[in-house]
C-alpha positions as CSV (number, residue, x, y, z in Angstrom):
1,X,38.9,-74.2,-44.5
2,X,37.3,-74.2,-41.1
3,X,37.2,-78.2,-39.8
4,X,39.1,-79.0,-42.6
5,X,42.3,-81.2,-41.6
6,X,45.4,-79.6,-42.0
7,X,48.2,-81.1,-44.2
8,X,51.7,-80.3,-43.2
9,X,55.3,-80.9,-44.2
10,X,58.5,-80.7,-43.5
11,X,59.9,-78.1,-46.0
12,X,63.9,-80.2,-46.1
13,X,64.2,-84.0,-46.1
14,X,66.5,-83.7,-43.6
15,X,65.2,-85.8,-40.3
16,X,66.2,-83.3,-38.1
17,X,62.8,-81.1,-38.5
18,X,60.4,-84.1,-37.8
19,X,62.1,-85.2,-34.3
20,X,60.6,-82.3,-32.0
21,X,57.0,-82.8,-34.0
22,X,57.0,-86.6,-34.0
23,X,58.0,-86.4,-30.3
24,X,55.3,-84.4,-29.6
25,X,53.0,-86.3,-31.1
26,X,54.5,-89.1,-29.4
27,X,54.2,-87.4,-26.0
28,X,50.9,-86.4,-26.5
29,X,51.6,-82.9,-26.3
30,X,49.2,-82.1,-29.4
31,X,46.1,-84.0,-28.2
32,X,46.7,-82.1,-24.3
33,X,46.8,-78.9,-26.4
34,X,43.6,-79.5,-28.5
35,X,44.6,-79.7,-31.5
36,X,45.9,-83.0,-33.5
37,X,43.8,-82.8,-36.3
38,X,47.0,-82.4,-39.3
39,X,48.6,-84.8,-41.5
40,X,52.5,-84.6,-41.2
41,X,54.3,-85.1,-44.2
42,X,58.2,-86.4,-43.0
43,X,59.6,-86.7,-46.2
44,X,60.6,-83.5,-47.0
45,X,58.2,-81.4,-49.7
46,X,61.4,-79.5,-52.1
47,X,64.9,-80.3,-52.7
48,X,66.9,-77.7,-51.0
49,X,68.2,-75.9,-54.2
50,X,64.6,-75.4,-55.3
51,X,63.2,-73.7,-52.6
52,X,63.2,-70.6,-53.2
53,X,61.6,-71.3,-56.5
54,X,59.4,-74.3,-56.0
55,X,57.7,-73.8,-52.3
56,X,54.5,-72.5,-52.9
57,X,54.8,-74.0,-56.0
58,X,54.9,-77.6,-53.7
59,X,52.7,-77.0,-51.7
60,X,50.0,-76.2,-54.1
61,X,50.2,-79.5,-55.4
62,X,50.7,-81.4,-52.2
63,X,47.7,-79.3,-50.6
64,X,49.6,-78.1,-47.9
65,X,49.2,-75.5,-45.7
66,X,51.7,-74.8,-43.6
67,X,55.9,-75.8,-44.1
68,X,58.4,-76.7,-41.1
69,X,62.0,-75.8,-41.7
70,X,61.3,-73.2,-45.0
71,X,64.7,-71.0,-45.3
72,X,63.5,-67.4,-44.8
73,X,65.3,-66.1,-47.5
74,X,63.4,-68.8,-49.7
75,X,59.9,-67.1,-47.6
76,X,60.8,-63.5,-48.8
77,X,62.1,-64.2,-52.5
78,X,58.3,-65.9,-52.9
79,X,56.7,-63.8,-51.1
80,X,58.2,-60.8,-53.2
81,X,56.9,-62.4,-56.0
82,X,53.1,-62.3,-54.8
83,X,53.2,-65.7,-53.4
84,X,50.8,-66.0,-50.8
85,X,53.4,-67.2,-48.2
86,X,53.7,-65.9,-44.6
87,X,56.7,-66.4,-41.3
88,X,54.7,-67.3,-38.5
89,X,56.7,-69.2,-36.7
90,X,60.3,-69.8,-35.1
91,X,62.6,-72.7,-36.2
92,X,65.6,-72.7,-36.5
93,X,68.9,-70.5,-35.7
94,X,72.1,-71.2,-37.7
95,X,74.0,-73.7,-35.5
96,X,77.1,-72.3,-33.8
97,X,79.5,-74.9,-35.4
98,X,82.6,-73.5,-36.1
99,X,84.2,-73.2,-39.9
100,X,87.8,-74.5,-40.4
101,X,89.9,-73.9,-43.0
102,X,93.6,-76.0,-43.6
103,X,96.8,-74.7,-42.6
104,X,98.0,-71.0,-44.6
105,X,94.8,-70.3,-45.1
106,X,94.1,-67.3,-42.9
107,X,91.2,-66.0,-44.2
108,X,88.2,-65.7,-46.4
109,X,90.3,-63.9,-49.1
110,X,93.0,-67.1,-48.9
111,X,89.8,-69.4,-50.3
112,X,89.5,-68.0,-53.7
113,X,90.3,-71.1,-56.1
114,X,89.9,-73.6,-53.2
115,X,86.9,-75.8,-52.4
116,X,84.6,-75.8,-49.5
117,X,82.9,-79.2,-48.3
118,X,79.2,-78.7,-47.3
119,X,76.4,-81.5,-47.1
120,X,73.9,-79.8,-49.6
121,X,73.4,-77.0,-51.8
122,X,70.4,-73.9,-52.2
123,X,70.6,-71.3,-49.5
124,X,70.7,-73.0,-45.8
125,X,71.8,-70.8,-43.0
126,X,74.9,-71.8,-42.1
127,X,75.8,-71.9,-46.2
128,X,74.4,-68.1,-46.3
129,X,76.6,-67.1,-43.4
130,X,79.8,-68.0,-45.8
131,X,78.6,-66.3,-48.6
132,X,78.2,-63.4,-47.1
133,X,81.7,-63.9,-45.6
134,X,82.9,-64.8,-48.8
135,X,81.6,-61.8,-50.6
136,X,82.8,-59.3,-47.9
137,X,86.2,-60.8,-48.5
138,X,85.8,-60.1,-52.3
139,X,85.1,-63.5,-53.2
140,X,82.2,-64.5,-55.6
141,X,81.0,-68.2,-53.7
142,X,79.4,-69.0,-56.7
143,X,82.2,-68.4,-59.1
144,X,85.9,-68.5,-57.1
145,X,85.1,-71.6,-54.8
146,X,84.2,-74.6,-55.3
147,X,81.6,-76.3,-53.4
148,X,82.1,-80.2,-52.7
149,X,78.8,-81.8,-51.1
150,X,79.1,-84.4,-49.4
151,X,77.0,-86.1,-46.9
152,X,80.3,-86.9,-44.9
153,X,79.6,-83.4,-44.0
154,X,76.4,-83.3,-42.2
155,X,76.6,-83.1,-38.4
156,X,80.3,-83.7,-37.9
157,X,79.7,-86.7,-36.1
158,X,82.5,-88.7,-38.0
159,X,85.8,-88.1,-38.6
160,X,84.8,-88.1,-42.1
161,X,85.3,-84.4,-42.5
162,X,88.3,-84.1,-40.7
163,X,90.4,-86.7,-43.3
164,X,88.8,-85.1,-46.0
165,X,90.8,-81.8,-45.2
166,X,93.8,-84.1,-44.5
167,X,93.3,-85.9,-47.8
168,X,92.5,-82.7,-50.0
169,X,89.3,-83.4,-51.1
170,X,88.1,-79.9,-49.6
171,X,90.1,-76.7,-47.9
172,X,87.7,-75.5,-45.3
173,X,84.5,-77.3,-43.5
174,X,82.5,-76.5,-40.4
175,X,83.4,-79.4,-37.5
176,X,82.4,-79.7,-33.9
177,X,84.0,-81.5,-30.9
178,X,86.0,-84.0,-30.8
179,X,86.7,-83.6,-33.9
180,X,87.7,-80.0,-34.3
181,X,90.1,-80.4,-31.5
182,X,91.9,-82.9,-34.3
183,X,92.0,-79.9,-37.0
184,X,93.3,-77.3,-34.3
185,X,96.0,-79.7,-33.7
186,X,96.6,-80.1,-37.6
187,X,96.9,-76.1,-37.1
188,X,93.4,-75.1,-38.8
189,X,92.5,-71.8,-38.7
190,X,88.7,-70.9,-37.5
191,X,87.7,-68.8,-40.1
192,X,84.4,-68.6,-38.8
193,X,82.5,-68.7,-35.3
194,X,78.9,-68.1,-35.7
195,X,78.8,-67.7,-31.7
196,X,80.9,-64.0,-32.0
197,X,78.6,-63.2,-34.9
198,X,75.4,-63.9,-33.4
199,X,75.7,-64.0,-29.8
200,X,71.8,-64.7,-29.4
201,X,71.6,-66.8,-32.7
202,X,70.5,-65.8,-36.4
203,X,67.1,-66.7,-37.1
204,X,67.7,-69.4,-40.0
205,X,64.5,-71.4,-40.7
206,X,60.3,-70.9,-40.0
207,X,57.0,-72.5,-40.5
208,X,55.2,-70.4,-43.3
209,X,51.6,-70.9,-43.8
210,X,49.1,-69.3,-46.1
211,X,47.0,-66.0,-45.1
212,X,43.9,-68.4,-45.1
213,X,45.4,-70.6,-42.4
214,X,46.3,-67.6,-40.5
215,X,43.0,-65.9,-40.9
216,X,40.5,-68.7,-40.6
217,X,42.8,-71.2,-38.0
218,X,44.2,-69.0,-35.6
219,X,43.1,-71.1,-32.5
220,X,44.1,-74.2,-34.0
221,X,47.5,-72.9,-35.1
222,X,47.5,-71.5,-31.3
223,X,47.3,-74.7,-30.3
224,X,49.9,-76.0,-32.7
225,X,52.5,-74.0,-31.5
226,X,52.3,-74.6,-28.2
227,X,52.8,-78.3,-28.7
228,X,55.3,-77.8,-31.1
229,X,57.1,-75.1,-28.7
230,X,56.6,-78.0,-25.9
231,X,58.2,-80.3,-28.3
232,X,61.4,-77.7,-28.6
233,X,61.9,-77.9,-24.6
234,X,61.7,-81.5,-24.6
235,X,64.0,-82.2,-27.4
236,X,66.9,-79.5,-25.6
237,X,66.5,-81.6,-22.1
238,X,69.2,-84.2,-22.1
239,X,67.3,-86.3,-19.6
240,X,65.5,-87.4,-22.9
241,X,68.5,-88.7,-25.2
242,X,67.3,-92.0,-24.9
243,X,64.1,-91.9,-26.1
244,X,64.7,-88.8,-28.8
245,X,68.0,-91.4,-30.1
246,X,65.7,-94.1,-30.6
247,X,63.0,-92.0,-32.5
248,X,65.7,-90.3,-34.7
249,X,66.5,-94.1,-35.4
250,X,62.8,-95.4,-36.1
251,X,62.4,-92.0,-38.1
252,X,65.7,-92.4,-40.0
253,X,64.9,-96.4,-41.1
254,X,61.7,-94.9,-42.2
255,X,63.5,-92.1,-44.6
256,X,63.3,-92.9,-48.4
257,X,66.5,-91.0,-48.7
258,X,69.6,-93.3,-47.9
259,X,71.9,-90.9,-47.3
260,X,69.4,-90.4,-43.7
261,X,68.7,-93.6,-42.9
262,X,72.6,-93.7,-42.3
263,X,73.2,-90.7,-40.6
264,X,73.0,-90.1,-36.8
265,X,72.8,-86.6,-35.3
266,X,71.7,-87.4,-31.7
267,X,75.2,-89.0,-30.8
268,X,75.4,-87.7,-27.1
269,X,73.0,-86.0,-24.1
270,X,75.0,-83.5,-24.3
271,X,74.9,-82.4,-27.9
272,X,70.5,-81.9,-26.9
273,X,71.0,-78.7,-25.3
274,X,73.0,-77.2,-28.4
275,X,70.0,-78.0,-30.3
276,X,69.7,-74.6,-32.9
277,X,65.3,-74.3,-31.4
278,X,64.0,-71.0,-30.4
279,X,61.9,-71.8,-27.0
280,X,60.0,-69.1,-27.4
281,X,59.0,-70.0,-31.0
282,X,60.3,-66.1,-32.1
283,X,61.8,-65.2,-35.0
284,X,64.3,-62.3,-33.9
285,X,63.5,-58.9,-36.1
286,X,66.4,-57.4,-36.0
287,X,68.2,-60.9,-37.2
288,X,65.3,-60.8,-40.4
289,X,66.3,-57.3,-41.0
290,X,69.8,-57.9,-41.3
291,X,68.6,-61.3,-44.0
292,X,66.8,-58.9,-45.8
293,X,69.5,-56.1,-46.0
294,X,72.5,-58.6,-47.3
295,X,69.8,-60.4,-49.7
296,X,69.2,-56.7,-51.1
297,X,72.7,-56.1,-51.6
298,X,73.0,-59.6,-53.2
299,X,69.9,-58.8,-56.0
300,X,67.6,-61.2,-54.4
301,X,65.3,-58.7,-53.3
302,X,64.7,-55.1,-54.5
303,X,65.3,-52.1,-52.2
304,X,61.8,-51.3,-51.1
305,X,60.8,-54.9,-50.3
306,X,60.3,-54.8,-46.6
307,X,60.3,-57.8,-44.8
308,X,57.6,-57.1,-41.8
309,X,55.3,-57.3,-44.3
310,X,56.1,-61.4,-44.4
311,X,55.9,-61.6,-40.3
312,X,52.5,-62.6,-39.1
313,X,53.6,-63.9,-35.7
314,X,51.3,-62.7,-32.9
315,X,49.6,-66.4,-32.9
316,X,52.8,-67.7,-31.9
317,X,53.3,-65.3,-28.9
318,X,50.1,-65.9,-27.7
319,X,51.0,-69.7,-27.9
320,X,54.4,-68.6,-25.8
321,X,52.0,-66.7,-23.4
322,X,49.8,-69.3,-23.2
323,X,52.6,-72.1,-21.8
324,X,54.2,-69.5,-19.6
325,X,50.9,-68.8,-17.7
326,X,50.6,-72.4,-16.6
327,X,52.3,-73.4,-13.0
328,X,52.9,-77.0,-14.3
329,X,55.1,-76.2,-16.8
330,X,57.5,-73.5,-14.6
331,X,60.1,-76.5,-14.3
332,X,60.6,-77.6,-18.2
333,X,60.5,-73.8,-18.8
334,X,63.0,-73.1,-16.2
335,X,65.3,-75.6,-17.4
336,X,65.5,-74.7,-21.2
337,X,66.0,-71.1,-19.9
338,X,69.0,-72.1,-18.3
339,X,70.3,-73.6,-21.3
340,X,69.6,-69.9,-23.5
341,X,71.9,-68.4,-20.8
342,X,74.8,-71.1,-21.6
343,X,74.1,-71.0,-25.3
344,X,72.5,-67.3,-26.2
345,X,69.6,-69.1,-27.9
């Protein structure tokens, strides 16, 4: 593998996971890092639902070596079944949207029987986050709800998801501002805020890469991260909305999925720093603890499983290090650290 050029893909389809790549590219961030010799697949490797099934499965027959965006429970059910499949990398925290839920409904409990809007199914982090709620409340979410997807759901951009609790087509959705200002009004409850749960955010997704990448690439994927972690601080920096709007667009025309060429998540500078990307490319122990302890309880994974055994991240702290030791970068870094402070992530 030594030399050879690396093939990598977005695990999801969804556009979101190629912007702060595709900038960096763009930017020139992997060429100044010495390292830009990988193929990015953009089009998303496995449907969601698969995942957890299909990844390694994927990226056999892709010949890929390392995923953006793989769901870590989808990381640890493979890996528990001898998949040769590895966390090495920071990606994603669940996104502190909020989850409303109509008027009388005042809790988890009050959603047996009712239907829950969500853009798409398999185990995404937000998604995860209700079924634990759901089950805590004594609710089965795969047997007492029902789940309405929808991709008037993604992003909460439109007022799409607001009418569609007015209209009844679903009893609880996540929103954001404006919008969720209309649904307080209505009288919504927030049934969940992922902000009170996770004050310093719940890891969500990763990059997962084979042992042999690890092993035999460690420089490379050194230098990898630290464009890639480059690429996270540009894309939470307002002052770039313009440009990262107009890639999201070129990206999105380029989608073979309609449902992203009409979508728009980049609406407003301000929406940048919100962005769910860990600066420091970390994927928070504790948080993958606590994953693996509810997907225990759940079945998913047996008791002795232990999920340290999946976290081979010391390449990506030396990346961190790496930035951190270099004067002309003390401005972008200080920046993005302010925005950790306002967010907790």
């Amino acid at each position: 593998m030594p030399g050879k050029r690396l093939r990598i893909a977005t695990s999801s389809y969804h556009i979101g996971h190629a912007i702060a790549p595709m900038a960096a590219i763009e930017k020139g961030f992997f060429k100044e890092e010495g390292f830009d010799d990988f193929e990015l697949l953009t089009e998303g490797l496995v449907p969601n639902f698969v995942e957890k099934d299909a990844l390694s499965a994927a990226m056999k027959n892709r010949g890929i070596q390392m995923v953006l965006g793989a769901q870590i429970p989808s990381v640890l059910i493979q890996s528990n079944r001898g998949e040769d499949l590895h966390i090495v990398f920071g990606w994603r925290f669940v996104p502190q949207t909020d989850w409303y839920a109509r008027p009388g409904i005042k809790s988890f409990a009050d959603l047996r029987g009712k239907k829950i809007g969500i853009r798409d199914g398999g185990g995404t982090g937000p998604i995860r986050v209700v079924f634990n709620e759901l089950r805590k409340a004594g609710v089965d979410p795969e047997k007492d709800v029902t789940w309405i997807k929808d991709r008037i759901f993604a992003y909460h951009r439109t007022p799409d998801h607001v009418n569609a609790i007015k209209d009844g087509m679903v009893d609880c959705t996540a929103s954001n501002p404006p919008f969720s200002e209309e649904l307080e009004r209505m009288g919504c409850t927030v049934l969940l805020n992922p902000r009170k749960l996770f004050p310093h955010g719940r890891p969500m997704a990763v990059i997962t890469a084979r042992r042999a990448v690890i092993e035999e690439r460690a420089e490379d994927m050194r230098a990898f991260f630290r464009a890639i972690l480059r690429g996270f601080w540009f894309e939470r920096d307002p002052e770039n909305f313009t440009y990262l709007a107009d890639l999201e667009k070129r990206l999105r025309a380029a989608s073979p999925s309609e449902d992203e060429q009409v979508l728009r998540m980049l609406t407003s500078p301000e929406r940048l720093e919100k962005r769910p990307l860990p600066i420091q490319g970390e994927v928070p122990l504790d948080g993958l603890r606590q994953i693996g302890e509810e997907m225990k309880i759940s079945g998913e994974l047996p008791s002795e499983f232990s999920v340290e055994s999946v976290l081979k991240n010391e390449t990506a702290k030396q990346a961190f290090l790496d930035l951190r030791g270099r004067k002309e970068l003390d401005e972008q870094w200080n920046r993005v650290s302010r925005t950790v402070e306002k967010y907790g992530y």
